[in-house]
TIMI-2910 file (N, C-alpha, C, CB; in pm, 1 decimal, decimal comma, always signed):
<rs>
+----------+----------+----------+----------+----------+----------+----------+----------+----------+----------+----------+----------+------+
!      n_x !      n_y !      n_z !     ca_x !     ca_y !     ca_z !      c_x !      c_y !      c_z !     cb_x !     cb_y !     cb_z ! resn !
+----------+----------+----------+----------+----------+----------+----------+----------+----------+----------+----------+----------+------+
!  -2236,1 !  +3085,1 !   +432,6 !  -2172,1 !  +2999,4 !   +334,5 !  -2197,7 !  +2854,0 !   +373,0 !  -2019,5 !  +3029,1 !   +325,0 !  Unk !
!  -2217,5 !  +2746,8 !   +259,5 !  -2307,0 !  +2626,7 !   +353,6 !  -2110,9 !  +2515,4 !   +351,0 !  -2526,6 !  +2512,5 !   +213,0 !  Unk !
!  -2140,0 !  +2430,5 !   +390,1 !  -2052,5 !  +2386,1 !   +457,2 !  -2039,1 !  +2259,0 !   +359,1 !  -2085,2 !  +2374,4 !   +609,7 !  Unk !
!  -1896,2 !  +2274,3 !   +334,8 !  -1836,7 !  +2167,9 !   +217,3 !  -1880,0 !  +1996,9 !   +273,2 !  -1627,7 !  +2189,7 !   +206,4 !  Unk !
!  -1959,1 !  +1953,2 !   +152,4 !  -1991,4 !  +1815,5 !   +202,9 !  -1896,6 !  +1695,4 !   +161,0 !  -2129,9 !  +1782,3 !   +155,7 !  Unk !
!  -1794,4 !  +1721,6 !    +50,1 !  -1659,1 !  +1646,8 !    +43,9 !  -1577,5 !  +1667,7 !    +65,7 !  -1617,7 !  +1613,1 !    -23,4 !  Unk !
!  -1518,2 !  +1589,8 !   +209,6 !  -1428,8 !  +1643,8 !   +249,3 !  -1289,7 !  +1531,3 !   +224,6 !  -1471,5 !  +1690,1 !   +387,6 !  Unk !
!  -1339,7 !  +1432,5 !   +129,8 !  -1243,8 !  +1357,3 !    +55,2 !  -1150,7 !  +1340,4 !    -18,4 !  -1264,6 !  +1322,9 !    +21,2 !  Unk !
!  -1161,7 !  +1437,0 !   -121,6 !  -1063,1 !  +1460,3 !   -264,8 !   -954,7 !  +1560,4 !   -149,8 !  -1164,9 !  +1576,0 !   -451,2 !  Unk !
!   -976,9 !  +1675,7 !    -62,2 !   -867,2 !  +1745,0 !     +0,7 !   -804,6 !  +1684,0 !    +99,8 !   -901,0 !  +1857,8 !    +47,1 !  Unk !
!   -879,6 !  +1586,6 !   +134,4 !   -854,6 !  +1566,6 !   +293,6 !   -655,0 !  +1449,7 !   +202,3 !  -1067,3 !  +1420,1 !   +427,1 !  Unk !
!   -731,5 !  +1371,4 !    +90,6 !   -674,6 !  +1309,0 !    +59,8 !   -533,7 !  +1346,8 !     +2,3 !   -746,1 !  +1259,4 !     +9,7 !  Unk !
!   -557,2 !  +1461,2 !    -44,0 !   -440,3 !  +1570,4 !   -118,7 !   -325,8 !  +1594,1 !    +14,4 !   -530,9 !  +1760,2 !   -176,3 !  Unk !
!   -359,9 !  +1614,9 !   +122,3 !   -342,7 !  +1653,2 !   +279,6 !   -249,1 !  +1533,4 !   +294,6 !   -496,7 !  +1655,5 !   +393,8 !  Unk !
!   -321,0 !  +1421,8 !   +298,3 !   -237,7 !  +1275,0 !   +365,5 !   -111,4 !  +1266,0 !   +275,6 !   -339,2 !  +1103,3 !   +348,5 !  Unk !
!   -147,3 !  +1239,0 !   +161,2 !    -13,9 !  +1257,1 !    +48,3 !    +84,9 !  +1324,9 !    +49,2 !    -36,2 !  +1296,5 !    -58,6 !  Unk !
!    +67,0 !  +1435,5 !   +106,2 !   +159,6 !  +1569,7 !   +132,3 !   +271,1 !  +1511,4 !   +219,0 !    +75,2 !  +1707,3 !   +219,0 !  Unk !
!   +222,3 !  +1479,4 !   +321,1 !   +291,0 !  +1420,5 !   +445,2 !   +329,1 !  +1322,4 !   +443,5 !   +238,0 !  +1411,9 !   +542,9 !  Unk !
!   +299,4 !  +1222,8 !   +317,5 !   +338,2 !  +1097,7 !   +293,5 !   +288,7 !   +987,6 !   +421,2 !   +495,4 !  +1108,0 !   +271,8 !  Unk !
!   +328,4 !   +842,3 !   +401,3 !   +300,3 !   +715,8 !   +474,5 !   +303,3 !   +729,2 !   +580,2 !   +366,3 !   +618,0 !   +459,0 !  Unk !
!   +241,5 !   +664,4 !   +706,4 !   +255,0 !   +675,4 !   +851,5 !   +378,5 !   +529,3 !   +830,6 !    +73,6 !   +654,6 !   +964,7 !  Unk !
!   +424,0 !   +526,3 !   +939,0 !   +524,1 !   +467,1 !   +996,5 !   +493,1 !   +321,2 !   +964,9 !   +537,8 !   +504,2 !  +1142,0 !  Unk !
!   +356,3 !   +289,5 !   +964,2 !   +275,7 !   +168,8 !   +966,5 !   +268,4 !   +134,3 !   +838,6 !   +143,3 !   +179,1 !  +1025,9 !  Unk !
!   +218,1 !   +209,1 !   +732,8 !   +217,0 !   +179,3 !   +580,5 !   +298,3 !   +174,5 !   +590,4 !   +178,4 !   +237,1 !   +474,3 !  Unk !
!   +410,1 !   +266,9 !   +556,7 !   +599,3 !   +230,9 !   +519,6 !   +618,2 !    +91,9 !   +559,5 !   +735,0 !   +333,6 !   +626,3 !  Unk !
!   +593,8 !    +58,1 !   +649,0 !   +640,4 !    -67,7 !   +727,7 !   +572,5 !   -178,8 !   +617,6 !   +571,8 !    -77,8 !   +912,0 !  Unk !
!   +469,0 !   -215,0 !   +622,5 !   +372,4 !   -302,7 !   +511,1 !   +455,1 !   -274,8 !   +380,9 !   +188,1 !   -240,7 !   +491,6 !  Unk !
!   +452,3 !   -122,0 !   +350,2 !   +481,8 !   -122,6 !   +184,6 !   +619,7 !   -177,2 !   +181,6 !   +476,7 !    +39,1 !   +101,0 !  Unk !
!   +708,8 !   -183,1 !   +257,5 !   +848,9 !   -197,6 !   +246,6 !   +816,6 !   -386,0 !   +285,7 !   +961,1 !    -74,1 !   +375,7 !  Unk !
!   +766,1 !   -413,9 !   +360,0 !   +764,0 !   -576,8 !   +378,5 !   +696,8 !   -646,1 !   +256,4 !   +675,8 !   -623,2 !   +517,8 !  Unk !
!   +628,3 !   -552,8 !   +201,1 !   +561,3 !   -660,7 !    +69,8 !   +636,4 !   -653,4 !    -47,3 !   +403,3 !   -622,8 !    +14,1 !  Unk !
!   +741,3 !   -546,6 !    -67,4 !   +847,7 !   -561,5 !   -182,2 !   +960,1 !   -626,6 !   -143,9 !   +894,3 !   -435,8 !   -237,5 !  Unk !
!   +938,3 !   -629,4 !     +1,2 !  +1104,5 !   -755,6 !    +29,1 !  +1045,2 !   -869,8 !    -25,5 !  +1172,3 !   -808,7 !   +228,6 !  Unk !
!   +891,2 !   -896,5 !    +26,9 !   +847,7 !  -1088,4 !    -25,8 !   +857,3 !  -1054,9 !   -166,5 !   +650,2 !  -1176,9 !    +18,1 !  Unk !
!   +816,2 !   -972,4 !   -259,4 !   +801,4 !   -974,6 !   -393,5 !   +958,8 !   -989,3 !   -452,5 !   +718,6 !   -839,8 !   -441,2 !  Unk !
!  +1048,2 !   -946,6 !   -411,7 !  +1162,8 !   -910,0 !   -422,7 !  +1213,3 !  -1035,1 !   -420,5 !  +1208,2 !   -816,8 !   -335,9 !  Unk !
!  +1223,2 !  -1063,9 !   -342,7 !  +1247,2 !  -1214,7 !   -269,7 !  +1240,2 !  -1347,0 !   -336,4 !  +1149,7 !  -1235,3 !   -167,5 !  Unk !
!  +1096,8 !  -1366,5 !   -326,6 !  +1017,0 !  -1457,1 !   -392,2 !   +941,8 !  -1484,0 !   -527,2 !   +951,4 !  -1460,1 !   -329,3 !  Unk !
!  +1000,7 !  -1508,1 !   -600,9 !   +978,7 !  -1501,7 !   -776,6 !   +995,6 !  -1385,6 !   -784,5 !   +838,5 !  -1542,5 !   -856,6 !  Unk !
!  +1053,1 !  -1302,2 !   -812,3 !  +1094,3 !  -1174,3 !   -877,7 !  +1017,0 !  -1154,8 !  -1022,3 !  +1259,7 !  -1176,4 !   -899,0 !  Unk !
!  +1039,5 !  -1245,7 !  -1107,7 !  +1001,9 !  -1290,5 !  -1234,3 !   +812,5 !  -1293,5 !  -1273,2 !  +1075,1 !  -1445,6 !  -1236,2 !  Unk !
!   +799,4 !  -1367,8 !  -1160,6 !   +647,4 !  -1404,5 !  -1157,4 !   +545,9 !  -1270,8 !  -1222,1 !   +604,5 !  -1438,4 !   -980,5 !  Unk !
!   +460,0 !  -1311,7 !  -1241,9 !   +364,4 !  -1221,5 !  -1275,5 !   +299,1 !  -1143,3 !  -1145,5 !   +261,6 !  -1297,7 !  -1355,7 !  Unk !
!   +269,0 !  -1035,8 !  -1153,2 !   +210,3 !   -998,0 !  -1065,3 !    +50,4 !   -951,1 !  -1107,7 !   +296,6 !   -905,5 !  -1011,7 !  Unk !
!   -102,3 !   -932,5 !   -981,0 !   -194,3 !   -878,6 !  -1033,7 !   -234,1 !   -858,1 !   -929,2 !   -264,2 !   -927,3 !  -1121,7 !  Unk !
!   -408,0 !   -755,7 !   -953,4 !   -426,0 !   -678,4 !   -852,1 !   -491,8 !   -796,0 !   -743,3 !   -519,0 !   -543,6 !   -895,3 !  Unk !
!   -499,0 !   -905,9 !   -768,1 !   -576,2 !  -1001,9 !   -626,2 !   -436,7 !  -1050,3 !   -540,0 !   -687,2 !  -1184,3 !   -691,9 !  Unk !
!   -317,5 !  -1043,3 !   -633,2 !   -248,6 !  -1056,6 !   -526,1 !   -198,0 !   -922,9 !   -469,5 !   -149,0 !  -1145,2 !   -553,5 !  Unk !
!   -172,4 !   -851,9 !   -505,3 !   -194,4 !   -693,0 !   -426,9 !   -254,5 !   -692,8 !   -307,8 !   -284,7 !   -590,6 !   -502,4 !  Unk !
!   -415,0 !   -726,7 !   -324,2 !   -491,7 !   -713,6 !   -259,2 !   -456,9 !   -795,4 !    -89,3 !   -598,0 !   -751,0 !   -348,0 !  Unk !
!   -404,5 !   -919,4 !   -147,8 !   -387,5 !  -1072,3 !    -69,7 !   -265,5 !  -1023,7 !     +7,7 !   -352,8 !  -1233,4 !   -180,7 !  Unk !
!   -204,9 !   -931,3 !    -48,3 !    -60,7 !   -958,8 !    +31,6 !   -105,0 !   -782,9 !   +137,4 !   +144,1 !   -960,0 !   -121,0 !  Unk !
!   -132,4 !   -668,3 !   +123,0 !   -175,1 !   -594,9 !   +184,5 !   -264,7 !   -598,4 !   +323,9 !   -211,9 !   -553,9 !   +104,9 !  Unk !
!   -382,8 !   -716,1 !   +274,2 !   -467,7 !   -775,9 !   +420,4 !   -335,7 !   -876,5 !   +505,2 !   -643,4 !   -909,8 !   +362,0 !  Unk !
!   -247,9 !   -953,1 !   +465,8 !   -171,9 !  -1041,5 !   +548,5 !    -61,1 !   -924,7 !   +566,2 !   -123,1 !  -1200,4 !   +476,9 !  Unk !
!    -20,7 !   -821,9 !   +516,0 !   +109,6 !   -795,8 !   +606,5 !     +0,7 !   -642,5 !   +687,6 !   +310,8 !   -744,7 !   +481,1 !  Unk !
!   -101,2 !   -603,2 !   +656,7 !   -157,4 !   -498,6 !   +723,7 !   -163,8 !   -623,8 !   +861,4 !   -318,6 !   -414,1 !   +642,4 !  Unk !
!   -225,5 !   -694,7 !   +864,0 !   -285,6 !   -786,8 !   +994,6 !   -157,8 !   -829,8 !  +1038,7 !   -397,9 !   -928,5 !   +961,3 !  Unk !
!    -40,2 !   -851,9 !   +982,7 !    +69,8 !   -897,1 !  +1068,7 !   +123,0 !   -785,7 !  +1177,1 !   +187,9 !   -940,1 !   +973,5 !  Unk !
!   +112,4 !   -681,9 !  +1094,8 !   +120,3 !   -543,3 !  +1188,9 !    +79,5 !   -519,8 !  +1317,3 !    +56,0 !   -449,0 !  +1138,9 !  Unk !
!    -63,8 !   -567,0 !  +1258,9 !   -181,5 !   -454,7 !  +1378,0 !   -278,6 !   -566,0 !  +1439,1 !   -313,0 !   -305,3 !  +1272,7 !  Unk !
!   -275,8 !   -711,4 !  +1386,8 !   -349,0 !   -804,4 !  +1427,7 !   -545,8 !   -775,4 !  +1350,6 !   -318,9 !   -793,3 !  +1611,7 !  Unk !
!   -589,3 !   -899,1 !  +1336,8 !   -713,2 !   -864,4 !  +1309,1 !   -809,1 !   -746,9 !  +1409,2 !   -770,8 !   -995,8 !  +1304,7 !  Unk !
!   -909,9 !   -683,5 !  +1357,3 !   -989,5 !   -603,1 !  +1430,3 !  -1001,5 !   -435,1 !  +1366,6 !   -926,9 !   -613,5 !  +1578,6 !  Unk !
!  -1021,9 !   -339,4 !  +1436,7 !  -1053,4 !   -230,1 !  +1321,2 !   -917,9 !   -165,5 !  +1327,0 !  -1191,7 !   -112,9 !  +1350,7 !  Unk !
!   -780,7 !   -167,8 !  +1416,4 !   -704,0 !    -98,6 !  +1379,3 !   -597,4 !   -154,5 !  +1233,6 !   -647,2 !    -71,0 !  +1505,0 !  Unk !
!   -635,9 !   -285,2 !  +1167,8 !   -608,9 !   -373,5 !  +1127,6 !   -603,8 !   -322,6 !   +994,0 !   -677,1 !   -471,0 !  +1166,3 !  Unk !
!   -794,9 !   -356,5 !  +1010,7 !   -867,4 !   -272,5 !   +879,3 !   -845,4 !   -137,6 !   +854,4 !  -1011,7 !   -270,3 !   +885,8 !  Unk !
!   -833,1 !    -46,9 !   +956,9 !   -787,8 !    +69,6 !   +937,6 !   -679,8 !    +92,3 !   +828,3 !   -748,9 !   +106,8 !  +1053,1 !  Unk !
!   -581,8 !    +35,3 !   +881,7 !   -399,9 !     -7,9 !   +801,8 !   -416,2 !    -27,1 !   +660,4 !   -314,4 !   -179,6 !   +857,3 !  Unk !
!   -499,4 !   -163,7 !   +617,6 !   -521,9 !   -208,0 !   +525,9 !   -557,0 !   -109,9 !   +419,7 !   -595,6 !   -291,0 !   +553,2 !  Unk !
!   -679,7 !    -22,6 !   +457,0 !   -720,4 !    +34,2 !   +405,7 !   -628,5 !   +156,4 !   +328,0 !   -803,9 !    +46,3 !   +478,0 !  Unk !
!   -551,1 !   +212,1 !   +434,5 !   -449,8 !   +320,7 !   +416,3 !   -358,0 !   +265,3 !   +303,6 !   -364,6 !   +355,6 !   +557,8 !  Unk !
!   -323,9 !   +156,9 !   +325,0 !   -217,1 !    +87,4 !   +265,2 !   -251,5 !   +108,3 !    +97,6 !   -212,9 !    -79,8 !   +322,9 !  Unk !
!   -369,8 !    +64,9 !   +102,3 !   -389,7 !    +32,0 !    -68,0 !   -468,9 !   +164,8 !   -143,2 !   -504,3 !   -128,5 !    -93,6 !  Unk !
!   -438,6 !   +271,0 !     -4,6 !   -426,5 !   +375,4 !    -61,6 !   -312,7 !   +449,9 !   -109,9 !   -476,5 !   +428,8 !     -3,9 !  Unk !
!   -165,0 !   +422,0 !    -73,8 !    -31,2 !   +402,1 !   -135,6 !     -7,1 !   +294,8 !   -206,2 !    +62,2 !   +402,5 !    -51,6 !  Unk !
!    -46,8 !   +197,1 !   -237,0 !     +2,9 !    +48,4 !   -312,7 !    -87,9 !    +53,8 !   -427,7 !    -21,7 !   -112,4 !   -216,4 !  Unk !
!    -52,0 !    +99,4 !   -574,7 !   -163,3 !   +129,3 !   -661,7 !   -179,5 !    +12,5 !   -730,8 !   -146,5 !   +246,1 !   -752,5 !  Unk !
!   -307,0 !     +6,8 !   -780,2 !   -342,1 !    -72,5 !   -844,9 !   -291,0 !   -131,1 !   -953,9 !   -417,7 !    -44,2 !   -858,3 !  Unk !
!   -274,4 !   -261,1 !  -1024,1 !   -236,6 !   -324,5 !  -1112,2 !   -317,7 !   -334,5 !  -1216,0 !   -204,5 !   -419,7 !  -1073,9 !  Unk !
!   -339,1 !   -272,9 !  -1341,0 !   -419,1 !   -288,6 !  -1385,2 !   -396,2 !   -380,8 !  -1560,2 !   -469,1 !   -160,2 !  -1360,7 !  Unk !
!   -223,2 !   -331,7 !  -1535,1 !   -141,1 !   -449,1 !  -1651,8 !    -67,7 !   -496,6 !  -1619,8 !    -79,8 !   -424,8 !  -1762,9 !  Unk !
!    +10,9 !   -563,0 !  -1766,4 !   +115,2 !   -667,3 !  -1728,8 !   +261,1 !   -607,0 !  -1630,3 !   +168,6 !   -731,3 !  -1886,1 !  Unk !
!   +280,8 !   -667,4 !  -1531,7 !   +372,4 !   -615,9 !  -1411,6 !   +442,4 !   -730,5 !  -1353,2 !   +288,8 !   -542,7 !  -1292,8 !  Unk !
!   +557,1 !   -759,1 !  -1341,9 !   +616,7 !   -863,6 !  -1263,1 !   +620,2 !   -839,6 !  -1134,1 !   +738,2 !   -892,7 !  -1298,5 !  Unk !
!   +653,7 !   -880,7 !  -1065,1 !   +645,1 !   -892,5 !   -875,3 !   +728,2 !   -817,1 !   -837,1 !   +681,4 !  -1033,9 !   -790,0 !  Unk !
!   +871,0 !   -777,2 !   -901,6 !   +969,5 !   -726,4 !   -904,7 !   +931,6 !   -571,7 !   -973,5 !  +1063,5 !   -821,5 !   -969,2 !  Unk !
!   +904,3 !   -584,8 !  -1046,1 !   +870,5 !   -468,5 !  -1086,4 !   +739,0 !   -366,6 !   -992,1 !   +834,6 !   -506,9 !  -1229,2 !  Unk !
!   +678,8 !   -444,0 !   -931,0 !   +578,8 !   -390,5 !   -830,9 !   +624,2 !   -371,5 !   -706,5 !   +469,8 !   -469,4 !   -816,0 !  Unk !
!   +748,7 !   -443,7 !   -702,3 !   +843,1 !   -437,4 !   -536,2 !   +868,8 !   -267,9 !   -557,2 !  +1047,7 !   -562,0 !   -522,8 !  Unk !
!   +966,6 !   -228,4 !   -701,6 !  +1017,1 !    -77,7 !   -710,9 !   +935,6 !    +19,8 !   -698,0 !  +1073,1 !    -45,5 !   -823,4 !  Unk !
!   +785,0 !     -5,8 !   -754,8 !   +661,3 !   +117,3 !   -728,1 !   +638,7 !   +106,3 !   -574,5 !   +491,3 !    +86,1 !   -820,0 !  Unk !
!   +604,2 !    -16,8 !   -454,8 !   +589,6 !    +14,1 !   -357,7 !   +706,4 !    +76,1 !   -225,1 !   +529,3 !    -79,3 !   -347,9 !  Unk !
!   +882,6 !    +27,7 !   -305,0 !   +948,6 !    +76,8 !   -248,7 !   +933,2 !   +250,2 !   -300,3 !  +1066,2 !     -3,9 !   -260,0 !  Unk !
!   +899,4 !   +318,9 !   -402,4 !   +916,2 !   +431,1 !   -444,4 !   +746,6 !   +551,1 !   -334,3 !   +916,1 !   +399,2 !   -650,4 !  Unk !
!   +646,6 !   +414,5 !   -352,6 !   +536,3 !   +464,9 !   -261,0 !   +626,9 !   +505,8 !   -113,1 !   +403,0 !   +328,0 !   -236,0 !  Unk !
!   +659,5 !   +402,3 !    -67,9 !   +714,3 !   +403,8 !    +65,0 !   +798,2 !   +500,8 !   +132,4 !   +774,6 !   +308,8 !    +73,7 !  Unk !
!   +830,8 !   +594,0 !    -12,5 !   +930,4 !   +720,3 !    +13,0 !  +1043,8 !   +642,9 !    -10,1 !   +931,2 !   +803,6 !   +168,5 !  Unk !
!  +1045,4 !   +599,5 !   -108,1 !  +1254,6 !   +554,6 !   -155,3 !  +1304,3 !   +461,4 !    -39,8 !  +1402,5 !   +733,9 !   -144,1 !  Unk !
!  +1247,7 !   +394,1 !    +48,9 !  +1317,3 !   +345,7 !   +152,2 !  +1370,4 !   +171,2 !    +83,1 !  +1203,6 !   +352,6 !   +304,1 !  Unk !
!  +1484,6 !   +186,3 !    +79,3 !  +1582,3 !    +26,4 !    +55,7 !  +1517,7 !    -69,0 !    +70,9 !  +1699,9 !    -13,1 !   +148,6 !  Unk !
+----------+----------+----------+----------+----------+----------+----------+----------+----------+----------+----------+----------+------+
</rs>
């Protein structure tokens, strides 16, 4: 039998199951306190998504690959913006990513 060459779409089904490492939770829950926080109202979009995921992944783990590692994971729980969304309203999807955490 030849040997499955994507091991992506399951592997990914797998991580989800088990939900956030300790490290995402941590990021996803710090970027809906600033959103929360700070203009609530404001608009939100996906470059600032993007912007706020690299600064609180690197506040974590510091620049370098365990950094990028984080980052990466992260905005694999923090979904994309692809309409109109306030900051506040994107705080409740990443607190709900984060596993419901306050």
């Amino acid at each position: 039998m030849p040997e499955r060459t994507d091991h992506v779409q399951p592997d990914e089904y797998l991580r989800r199951a088990t939900g956030p490492s300790e490290d995402v939770r941590a990021v996803l829950i710090a970027m809906a306190d600033r959103l929360t926080h700070v203009r609530p109202h404001g608009e939100m979009d996906d470059s600032r998504r993007l912007a706020l995921i690299l600064r609180y992944a690197t506040d974590r783990l510091g620049f370098g690959p365990a950094g990028e590692a984080l980052e990466v994971e992260v905005r694999s729980y923090a979904p994309r913006i692809t309409g109109k969304s306030t900051r506040g309203e994107y705080a409740l999807i990443l607190r709900r990513a984060a596993g419901g955490a306050a």
